[in-house]
Biopython code that builds the backbone (N, CA, C, O; Angstrom):
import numpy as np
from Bio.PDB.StructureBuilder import StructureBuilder

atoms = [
    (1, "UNK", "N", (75.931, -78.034, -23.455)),
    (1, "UNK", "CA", (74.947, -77.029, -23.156)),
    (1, "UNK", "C", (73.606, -77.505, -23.713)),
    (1, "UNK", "O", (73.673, -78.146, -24.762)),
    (2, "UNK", "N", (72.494, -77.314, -23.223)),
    (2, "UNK", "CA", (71.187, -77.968, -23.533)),
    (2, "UNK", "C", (70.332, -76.579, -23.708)),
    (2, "UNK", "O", (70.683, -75.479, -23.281)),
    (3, "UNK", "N", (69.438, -76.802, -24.248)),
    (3, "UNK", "CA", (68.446, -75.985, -24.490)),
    (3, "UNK", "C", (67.309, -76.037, -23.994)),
    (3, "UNK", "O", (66.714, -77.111, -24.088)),
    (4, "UNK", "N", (66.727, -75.034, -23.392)),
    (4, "UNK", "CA", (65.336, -75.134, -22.917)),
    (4, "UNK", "C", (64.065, -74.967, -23.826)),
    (4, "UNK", "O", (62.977, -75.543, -23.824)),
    (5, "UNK", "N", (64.679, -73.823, -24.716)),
    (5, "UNK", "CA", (63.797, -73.436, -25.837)),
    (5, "UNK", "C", (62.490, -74.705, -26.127)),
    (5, "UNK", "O", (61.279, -74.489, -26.174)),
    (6, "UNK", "N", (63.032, -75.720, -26.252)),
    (6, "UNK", "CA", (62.339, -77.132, -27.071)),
    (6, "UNK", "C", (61.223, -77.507, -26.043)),
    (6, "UNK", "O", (60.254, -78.134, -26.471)),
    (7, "UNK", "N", (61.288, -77.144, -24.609)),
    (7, "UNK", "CA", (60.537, -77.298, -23.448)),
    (7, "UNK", "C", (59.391, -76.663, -23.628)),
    (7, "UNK", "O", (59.336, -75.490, -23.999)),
    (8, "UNK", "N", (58.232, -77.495, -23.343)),
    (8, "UNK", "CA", (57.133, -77.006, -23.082)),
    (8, "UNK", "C", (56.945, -76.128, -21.887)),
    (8, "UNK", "O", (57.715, -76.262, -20.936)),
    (9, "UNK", "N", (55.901, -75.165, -21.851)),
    (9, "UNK", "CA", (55.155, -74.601, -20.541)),
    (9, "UNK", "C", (54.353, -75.028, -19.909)),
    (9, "UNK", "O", (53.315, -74.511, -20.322)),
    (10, "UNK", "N", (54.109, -75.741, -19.047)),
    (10, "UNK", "CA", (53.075, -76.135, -18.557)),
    (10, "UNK", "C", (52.242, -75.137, -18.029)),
    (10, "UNK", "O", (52.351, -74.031, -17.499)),
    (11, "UNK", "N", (51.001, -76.265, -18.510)),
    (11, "UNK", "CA", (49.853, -75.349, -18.603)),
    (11, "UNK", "C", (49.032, -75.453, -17.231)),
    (11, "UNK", "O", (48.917, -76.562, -16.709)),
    (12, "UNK", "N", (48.441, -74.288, -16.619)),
    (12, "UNK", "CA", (47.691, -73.943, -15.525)),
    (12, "UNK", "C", (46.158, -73.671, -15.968)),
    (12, "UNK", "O", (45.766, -72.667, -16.563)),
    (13, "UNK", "N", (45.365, -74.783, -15.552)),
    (13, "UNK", "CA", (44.104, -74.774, -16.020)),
    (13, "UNK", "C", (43.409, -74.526, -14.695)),
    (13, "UNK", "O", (43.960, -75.123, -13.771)),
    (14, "UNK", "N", (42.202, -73.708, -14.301)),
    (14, "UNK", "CA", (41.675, -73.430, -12.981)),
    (14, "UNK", "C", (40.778, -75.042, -12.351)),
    (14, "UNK", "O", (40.022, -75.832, -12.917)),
    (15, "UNK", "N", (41.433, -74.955, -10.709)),
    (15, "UNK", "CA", (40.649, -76.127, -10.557)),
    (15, "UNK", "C", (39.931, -75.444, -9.280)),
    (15, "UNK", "O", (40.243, -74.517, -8.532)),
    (16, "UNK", "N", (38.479, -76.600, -9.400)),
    (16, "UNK", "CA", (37.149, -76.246, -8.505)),
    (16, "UNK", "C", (37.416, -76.214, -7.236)),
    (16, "UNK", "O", (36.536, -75.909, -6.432)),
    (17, "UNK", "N", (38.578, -76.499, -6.876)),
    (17, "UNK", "CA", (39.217, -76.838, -5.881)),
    (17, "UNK", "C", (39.961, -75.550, -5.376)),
    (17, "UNK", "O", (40.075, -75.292, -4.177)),
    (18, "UNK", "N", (40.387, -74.875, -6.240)),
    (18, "UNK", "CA", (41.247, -73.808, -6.105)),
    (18, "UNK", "C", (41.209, -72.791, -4.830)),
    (18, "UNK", "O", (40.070, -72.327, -4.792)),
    (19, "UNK", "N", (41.551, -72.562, -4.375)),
    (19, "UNK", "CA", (41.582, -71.447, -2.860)),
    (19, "UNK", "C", (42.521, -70.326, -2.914)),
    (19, "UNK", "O", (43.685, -70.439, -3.297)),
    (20, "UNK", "N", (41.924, -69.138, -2.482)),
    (20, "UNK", "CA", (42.693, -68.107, -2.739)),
    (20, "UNK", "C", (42.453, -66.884, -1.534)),
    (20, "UNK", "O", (41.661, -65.960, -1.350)),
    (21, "UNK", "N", (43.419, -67.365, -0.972)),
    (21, "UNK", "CA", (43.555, -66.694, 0.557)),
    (21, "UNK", "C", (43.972, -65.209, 0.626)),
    (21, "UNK", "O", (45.186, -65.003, 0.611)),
    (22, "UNK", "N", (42.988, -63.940, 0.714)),
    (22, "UNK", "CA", (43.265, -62.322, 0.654)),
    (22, "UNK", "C", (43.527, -62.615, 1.916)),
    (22, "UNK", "O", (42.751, -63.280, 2.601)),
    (23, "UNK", "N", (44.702, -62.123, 2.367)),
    (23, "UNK", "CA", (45.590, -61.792, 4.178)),
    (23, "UNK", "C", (44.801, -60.893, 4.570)),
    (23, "UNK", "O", (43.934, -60.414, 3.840)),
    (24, "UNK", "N", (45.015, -60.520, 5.872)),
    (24, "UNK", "CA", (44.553, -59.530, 6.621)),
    (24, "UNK", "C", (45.309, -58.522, 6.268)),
    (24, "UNK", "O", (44.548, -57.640, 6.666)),
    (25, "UNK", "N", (46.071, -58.035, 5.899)),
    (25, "UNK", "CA", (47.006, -56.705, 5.366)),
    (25, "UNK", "C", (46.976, -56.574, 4.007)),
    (25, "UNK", "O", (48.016, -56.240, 3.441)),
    (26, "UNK", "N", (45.648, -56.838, 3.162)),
    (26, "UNK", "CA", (45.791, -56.694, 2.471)),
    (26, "UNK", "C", (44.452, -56.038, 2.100)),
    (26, "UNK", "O", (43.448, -56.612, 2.521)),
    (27, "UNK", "N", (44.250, -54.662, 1.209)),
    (27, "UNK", "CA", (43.347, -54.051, 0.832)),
    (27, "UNK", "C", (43.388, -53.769, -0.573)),
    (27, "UNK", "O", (44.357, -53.245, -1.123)),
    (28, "UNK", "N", (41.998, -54.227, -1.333)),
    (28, "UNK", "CA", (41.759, -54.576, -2.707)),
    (28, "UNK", "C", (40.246, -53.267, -2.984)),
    (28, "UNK", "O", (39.130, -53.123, -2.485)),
    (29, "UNK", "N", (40.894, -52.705, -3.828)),
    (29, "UNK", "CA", (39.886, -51.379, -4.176)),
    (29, "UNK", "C", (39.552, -52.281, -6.265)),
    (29, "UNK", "O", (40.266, -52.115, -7.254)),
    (30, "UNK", "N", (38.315, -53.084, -6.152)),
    (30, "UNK", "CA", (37.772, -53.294, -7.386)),
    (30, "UNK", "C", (37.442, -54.685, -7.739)),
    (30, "UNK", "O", (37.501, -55.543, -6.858)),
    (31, "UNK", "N", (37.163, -54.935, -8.720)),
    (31, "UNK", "CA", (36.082, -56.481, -8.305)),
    (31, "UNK", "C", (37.586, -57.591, -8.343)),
    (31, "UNK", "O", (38.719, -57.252, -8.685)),
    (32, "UNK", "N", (37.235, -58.650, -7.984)),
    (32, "UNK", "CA", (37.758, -60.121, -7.355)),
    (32, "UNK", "C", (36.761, -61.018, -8.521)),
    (32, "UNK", "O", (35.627, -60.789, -8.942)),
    (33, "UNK", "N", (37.602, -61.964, -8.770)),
    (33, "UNK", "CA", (37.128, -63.513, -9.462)),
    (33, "UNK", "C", (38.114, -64.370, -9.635)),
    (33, "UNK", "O", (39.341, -64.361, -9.728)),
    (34, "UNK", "N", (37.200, -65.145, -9.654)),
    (34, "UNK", "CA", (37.735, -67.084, -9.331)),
    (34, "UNK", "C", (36.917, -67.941, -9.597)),
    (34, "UNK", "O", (35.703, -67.772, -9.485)),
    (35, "UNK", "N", (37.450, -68.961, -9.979)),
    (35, "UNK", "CA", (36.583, -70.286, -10.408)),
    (35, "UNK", "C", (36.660, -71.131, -9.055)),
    (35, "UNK", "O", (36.071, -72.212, -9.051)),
    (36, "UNK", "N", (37.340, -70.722, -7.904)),
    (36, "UNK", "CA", (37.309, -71.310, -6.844)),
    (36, "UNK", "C", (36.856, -70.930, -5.684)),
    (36, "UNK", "O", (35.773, -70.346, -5.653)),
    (37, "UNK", "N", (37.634, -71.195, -4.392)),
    (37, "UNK", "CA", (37.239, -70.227, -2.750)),
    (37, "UNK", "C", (37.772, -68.879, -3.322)),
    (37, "UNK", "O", (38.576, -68.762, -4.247)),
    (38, "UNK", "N", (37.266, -68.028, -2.710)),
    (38, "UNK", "CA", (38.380, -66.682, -1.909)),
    (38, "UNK", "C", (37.838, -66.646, -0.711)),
    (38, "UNK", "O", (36.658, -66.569, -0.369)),
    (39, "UNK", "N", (39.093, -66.728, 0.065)),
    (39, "UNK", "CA", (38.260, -66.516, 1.257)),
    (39, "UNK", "C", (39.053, -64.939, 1.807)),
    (39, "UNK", "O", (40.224, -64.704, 1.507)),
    (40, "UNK", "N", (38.383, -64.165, 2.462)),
    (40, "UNK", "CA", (38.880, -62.870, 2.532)),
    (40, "UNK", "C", (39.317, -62.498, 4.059)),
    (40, "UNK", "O", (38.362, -62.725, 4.802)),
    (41, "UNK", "N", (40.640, -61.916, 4.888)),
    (41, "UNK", "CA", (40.921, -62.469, 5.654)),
    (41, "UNK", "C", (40.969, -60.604, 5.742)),
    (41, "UNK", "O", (40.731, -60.037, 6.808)),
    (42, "UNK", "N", (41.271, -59.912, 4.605)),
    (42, "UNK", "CA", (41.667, -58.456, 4.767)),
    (42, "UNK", "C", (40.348, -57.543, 4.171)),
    (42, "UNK", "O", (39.233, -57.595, 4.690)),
    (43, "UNK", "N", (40.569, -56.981, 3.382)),
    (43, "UNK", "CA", (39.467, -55.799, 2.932)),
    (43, "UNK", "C", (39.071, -55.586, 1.498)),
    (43, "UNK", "O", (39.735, -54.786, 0.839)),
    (44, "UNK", "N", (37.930, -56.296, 0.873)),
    (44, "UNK", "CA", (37.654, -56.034, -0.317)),
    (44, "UNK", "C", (36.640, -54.879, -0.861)),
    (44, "UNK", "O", (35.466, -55.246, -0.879)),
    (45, "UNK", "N", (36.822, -53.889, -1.193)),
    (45, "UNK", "CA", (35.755, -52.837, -1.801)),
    (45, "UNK", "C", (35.574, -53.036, -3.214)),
    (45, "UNK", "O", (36.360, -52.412, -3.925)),
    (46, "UNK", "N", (34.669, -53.805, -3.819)),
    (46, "UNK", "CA", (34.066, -53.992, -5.519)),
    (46, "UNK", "C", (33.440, -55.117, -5.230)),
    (46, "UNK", "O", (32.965, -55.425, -4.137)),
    (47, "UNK", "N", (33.437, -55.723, -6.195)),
    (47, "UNK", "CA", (32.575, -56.840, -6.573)),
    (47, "UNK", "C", (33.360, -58.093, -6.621)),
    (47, "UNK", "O", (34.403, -58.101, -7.275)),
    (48, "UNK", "N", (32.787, -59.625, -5.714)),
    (48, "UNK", "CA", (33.250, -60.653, -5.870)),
    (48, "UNK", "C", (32.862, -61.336, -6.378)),
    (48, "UNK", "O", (31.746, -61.508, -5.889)),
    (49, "UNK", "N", (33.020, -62.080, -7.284)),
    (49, "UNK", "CA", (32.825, -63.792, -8.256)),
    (49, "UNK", "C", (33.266, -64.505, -8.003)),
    (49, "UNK", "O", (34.474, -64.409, -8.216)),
    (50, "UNK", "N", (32.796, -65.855, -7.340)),
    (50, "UNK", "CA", (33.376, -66.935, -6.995)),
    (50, "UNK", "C", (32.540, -68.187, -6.964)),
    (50, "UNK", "O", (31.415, -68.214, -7.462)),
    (51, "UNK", "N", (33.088, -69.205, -6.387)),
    (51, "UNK", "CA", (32.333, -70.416, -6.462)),
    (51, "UNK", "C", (31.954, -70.683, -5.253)),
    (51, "UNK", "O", (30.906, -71.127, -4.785)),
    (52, "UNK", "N", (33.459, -70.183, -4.575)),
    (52, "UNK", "CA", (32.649, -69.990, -2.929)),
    (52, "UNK", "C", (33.526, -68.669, -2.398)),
    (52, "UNK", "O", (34.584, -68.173, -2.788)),
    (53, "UNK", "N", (32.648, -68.351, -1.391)),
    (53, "UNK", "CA", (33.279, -66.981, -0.115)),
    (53, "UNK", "C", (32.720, -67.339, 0.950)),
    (53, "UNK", "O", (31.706, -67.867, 1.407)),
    (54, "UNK", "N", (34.447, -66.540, 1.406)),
    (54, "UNK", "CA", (34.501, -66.966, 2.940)),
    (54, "UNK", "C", (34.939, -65.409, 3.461)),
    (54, "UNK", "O", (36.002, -64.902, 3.103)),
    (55, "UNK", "N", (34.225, -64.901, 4.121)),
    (55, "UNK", "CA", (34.660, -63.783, 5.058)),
    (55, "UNK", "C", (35.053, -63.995, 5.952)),
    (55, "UNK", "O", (34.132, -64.529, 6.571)),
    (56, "UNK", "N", (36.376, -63.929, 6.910)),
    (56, "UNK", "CA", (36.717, -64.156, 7.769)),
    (56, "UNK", "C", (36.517, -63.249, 9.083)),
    (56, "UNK", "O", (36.002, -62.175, 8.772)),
    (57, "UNK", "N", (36.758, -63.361, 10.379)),
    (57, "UNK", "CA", (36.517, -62.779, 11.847)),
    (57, "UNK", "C", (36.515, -60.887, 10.943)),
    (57, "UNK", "O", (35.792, -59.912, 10.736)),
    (58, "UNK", "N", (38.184, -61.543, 10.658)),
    (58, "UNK", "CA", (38.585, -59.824, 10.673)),
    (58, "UNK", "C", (38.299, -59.200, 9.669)),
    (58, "UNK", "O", (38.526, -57.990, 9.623)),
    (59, "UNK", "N", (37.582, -60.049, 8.341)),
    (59, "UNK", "CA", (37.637, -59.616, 6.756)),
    (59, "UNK", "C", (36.327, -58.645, 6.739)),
    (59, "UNK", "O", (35.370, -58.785, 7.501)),
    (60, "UNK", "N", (36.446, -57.671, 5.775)),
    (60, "UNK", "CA", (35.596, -56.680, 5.574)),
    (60, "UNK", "C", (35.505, -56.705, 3.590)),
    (60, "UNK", "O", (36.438, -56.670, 2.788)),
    (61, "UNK", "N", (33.919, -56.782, 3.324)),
    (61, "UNK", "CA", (33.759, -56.904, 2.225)),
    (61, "UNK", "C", (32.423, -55.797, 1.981)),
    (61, "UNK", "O", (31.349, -55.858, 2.580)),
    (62, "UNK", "N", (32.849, -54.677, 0.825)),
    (62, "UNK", "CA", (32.111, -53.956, 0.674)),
    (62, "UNK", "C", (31.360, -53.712, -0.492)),
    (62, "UNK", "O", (31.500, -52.542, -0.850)),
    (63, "UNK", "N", (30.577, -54.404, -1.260)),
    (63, "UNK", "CA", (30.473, -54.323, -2.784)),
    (63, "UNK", "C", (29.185, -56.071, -3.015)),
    (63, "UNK", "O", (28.800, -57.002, -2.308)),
    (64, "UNK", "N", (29.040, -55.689, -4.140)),
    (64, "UNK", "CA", (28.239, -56.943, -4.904)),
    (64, "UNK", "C", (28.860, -58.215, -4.405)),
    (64, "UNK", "O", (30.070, -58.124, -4.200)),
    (65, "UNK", "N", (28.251, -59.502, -4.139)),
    (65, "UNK", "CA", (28.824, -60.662, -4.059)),
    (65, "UNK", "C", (28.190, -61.585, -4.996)),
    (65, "UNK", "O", (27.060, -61.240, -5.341)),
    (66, "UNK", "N", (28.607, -62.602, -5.462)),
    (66, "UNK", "CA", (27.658, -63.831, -5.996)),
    (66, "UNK", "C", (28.916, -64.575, -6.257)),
    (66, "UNK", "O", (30.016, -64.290, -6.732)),
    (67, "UNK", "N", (28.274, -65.771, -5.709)),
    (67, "UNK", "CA", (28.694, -67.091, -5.361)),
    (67, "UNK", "C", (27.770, -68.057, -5.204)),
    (67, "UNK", "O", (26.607, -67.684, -5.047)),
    (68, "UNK", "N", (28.087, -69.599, -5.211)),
    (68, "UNK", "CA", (27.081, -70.444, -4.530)),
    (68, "UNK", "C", (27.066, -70.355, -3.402)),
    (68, "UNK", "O", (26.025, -70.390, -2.746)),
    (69, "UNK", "N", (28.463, -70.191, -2.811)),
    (69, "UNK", "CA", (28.000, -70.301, -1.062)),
    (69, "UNK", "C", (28.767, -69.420, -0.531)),
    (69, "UNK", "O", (29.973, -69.605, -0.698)),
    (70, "UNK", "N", (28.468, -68.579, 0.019)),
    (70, "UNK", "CA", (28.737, -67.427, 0.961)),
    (70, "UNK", "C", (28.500, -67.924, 2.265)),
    (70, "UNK", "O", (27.524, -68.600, 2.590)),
    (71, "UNK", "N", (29.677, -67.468, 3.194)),
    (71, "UNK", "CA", (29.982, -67.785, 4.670)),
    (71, "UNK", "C", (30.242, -66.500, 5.162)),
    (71, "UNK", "O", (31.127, -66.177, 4.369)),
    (72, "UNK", "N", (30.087, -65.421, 5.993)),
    (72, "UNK", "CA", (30.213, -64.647, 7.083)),
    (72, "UNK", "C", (30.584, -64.825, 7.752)),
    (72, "UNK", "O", (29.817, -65.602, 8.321)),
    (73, "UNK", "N", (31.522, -64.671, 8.413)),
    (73, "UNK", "CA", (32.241, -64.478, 9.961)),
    (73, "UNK", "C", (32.376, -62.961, 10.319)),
    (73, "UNK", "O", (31.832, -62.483, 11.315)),
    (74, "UNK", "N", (33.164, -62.208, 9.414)),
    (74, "UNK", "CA", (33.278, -60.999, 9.546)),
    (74, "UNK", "C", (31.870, -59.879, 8.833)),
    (74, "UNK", "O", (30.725, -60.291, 8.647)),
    (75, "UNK", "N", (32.297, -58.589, 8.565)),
    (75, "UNK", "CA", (31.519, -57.422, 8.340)),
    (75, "UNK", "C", (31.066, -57.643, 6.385)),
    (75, "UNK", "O", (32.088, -57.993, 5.795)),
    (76, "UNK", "N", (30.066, -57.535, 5.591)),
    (76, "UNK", "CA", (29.729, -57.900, 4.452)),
    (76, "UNK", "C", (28.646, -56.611, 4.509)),
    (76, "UNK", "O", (27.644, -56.698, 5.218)),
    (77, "UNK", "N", (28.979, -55.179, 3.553)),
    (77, "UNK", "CA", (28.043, -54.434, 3.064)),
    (77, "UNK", "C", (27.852, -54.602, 1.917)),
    (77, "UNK", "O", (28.786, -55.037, 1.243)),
    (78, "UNK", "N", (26.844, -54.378, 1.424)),
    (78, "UNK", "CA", (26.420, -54.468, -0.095)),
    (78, "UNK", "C", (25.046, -55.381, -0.759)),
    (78, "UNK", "O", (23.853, -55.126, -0.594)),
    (79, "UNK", "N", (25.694, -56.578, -1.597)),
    (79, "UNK", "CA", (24.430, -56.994, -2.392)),
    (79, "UNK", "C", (24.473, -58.454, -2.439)),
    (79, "UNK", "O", (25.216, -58.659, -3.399)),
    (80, "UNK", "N", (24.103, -59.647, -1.952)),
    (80, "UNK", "CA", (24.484, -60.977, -1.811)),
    (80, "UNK", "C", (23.718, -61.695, -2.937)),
    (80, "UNK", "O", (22.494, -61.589, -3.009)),
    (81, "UNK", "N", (24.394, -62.389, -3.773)),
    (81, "UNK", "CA", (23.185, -63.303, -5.009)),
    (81, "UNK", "C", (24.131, -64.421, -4.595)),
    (81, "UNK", "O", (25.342, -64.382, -4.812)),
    (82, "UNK", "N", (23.225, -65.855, -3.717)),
    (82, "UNK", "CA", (24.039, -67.102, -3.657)),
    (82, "UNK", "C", (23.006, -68.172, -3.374)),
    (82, "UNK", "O", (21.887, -68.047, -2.876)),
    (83, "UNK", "N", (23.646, -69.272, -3.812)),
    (83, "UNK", "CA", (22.529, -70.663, -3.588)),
    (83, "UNK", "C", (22.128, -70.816, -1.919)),
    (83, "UNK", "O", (21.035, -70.976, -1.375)),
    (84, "UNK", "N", (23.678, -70.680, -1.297)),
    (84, "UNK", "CA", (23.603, -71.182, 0.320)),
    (84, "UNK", "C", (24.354, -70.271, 0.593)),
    (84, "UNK", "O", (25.468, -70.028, 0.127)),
    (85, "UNK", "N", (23.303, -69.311, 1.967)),
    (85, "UNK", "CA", (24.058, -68.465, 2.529)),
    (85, "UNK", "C", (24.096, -68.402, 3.771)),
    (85, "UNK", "O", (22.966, -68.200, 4.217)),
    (86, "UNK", "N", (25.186, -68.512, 4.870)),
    (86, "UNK", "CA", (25.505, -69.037, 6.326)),
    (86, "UNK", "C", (26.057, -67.137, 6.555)),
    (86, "UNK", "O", (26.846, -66.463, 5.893)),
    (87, "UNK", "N", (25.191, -66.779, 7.815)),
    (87, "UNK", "CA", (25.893, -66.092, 8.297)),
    (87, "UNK", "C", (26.281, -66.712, 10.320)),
    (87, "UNK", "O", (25.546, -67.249, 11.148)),
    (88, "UNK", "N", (27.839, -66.241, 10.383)),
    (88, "UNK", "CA", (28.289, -66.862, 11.813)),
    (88, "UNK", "C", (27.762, -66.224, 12.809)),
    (88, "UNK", "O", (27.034, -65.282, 12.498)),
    (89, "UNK", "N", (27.886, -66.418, 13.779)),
    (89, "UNK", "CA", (27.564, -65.130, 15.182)),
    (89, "UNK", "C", (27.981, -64.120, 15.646)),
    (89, "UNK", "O", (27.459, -63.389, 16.488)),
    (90, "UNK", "N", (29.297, -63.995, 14.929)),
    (90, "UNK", "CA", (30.345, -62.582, 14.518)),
    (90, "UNK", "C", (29.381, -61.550, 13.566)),
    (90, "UNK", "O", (28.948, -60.399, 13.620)),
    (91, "UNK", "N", (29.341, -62.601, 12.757)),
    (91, "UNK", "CA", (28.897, -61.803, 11.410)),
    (91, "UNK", "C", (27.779, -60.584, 11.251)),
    (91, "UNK", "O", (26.553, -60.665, 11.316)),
    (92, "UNK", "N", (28.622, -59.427, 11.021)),
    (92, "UNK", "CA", (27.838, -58.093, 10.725)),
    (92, "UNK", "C", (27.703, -57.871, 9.148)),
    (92, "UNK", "O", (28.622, -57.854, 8.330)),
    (93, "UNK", "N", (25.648, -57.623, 8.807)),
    (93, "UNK", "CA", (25.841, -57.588, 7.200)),
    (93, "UNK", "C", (24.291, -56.884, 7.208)),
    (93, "UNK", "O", (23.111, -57.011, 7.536)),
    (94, "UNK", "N", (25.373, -55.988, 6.528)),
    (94, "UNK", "CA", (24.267, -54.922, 5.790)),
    (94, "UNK", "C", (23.913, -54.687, 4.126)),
    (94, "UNK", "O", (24.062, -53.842, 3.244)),
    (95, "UNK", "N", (23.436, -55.812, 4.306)),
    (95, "UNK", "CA", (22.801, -55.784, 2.345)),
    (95, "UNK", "C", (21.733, -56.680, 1.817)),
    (95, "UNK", "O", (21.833, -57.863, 2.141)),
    (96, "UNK", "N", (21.015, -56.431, 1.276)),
    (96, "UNK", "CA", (20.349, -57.051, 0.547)),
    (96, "UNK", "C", (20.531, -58.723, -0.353)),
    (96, "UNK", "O", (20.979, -58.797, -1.497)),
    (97, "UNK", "N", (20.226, -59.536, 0.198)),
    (97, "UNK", "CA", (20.360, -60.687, -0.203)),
    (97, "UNK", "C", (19.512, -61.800, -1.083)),
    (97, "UNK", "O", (18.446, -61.988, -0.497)),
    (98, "UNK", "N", (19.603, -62.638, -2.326)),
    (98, "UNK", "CA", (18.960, -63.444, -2.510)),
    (98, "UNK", "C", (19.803, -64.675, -2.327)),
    (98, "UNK", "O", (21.026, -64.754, -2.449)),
    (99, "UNK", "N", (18.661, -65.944, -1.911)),
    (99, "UNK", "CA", (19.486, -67.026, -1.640)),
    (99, "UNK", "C", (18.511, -68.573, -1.934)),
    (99, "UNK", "O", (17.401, -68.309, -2.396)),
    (100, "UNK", "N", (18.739, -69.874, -1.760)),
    (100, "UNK", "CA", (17.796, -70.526, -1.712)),
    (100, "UNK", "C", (18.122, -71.475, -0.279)),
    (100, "UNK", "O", (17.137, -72.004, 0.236)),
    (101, "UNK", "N", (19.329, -71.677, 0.302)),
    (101, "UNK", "CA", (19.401, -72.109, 1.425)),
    (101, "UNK", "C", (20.350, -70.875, 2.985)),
    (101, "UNK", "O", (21.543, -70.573, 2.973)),
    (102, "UNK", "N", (19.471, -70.511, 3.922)),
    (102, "UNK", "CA", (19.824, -69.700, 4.565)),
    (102, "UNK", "C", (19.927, -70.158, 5.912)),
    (102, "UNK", "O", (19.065, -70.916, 6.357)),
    (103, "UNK", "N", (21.132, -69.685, 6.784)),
    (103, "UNK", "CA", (21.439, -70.236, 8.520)),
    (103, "UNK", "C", (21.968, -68.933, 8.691)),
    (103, "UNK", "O", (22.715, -68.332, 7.918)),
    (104, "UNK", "N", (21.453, -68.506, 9.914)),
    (104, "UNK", "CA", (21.510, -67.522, 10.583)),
    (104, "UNK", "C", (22.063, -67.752, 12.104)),
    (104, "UNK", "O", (21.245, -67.964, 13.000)),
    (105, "UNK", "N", (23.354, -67.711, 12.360)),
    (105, "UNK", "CA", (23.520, -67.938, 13.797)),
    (105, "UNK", "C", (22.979, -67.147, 14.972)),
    (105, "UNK", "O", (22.291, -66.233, 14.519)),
    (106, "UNK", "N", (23.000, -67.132, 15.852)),
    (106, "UNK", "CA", (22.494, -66.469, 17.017)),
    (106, "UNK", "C", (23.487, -65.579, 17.419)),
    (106, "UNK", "O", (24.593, -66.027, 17.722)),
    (107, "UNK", "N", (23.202, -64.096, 17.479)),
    (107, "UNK", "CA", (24.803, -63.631, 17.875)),
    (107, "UNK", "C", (24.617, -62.627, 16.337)),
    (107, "UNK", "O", (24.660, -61.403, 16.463)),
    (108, "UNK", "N", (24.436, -63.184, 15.067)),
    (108, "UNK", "CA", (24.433, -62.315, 13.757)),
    (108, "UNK", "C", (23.841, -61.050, 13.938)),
    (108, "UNK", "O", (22.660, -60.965, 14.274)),
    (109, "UNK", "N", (24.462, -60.176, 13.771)),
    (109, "UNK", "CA", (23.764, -59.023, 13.104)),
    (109, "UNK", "C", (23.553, -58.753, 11.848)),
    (109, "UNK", "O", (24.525, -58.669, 11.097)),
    (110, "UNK", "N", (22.169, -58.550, 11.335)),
    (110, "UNK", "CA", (21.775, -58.729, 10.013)),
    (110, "UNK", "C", (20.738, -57.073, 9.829)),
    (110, "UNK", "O", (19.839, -56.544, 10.483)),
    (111, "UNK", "N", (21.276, -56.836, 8.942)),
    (111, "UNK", "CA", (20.230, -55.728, 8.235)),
    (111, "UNK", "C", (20.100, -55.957, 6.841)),
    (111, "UNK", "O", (20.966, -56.606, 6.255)),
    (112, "UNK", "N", (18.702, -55.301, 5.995)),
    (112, "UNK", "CA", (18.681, -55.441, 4.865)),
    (112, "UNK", "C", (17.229, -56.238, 4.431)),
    (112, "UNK", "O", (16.241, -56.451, 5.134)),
    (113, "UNK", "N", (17.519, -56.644, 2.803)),
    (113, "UNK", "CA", (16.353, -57.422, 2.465)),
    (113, "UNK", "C", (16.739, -58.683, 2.451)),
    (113, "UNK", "O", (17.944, -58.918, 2.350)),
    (114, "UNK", "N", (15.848, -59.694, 2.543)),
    (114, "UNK", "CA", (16.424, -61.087, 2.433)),
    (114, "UNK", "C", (15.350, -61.907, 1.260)),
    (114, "UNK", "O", (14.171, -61.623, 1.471)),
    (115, "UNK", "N", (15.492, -62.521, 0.502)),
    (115, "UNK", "CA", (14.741, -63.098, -0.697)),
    (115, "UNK", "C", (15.214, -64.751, -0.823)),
    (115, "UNK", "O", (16.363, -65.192, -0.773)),
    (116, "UNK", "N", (13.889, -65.534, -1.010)),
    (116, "UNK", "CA", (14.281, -66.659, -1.484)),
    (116, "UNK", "C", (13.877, -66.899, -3.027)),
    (116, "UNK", "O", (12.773, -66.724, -3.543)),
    (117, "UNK", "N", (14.865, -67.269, -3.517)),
    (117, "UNK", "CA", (15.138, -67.764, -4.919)),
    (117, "UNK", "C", (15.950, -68.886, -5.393)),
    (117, "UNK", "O", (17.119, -69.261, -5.487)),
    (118, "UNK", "N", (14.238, -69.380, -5.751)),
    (118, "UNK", "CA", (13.947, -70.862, -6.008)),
    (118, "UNK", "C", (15.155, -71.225, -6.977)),
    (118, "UNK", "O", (15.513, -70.446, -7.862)),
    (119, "UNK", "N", (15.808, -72.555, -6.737)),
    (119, "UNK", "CA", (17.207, -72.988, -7.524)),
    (119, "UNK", "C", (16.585, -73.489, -8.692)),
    (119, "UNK", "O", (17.269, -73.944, -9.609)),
]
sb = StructureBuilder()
sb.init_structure("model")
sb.init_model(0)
sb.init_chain("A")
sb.init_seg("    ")
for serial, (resi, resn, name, xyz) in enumerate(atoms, 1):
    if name == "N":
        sb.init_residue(resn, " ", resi, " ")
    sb.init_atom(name, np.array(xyz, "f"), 0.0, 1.0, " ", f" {name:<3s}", serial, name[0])
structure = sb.get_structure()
């Protein structure tokens, strides 16, 4: 008989790399963080922290964001603080944004304030 006891745990350190896929059936009532992606495929209401976001076709995000780079595809209400911010030709967003690199597809619906802030 052997023992495990003597076994280490390996340790889970966050990598920049990291991705963290919210499904479409899935609804999150309060803030989100990561040292990596989230990309949001279902419904977030609070506040996100990340390194990057990705809203997807069907994803709905309602609350504060900040990230370096924010992507839109889907619906984004609220408050955007990011270095580079892409919205798609899907993309519906109603909030107030600061950013220092901005693409706007053709097709976007955009409401709100928009601010550049110098990196």
């Amino acid at each position: 008989m052997t023992s495990t006891t003597d076994t280490p745990m390996p340790t889970r350190t966050p990598s920049a790399a990291s991705r963290s896929v919210l499904a479409g059936d899935l609804k999150i009532k309060g803030d989100v963080t990561s040292d990596g992606t989230i990309e949001v495929l279902g419904e977030v209401d609070g506040k996100i922290t990340a390194r990057a976001l990705i809203v997807g076709a069907e994803g709905r995000v309602k609350g504060a964001v900040s990230a370096e780079t924010v992507e839109v595809r889907g619906r984004l209400d609220g408050k955007i603080s990011c270095v580079s911010l892409t919205l798609r030709a899907a993309a519906t967003v109603k909030a107030d944004s600061s950013y220092s690199t901005l693409v706007i597809e053709s097709g976007a619906q955009v409401e709100g304030h928009f601010s550049f802030a110098k990196a």
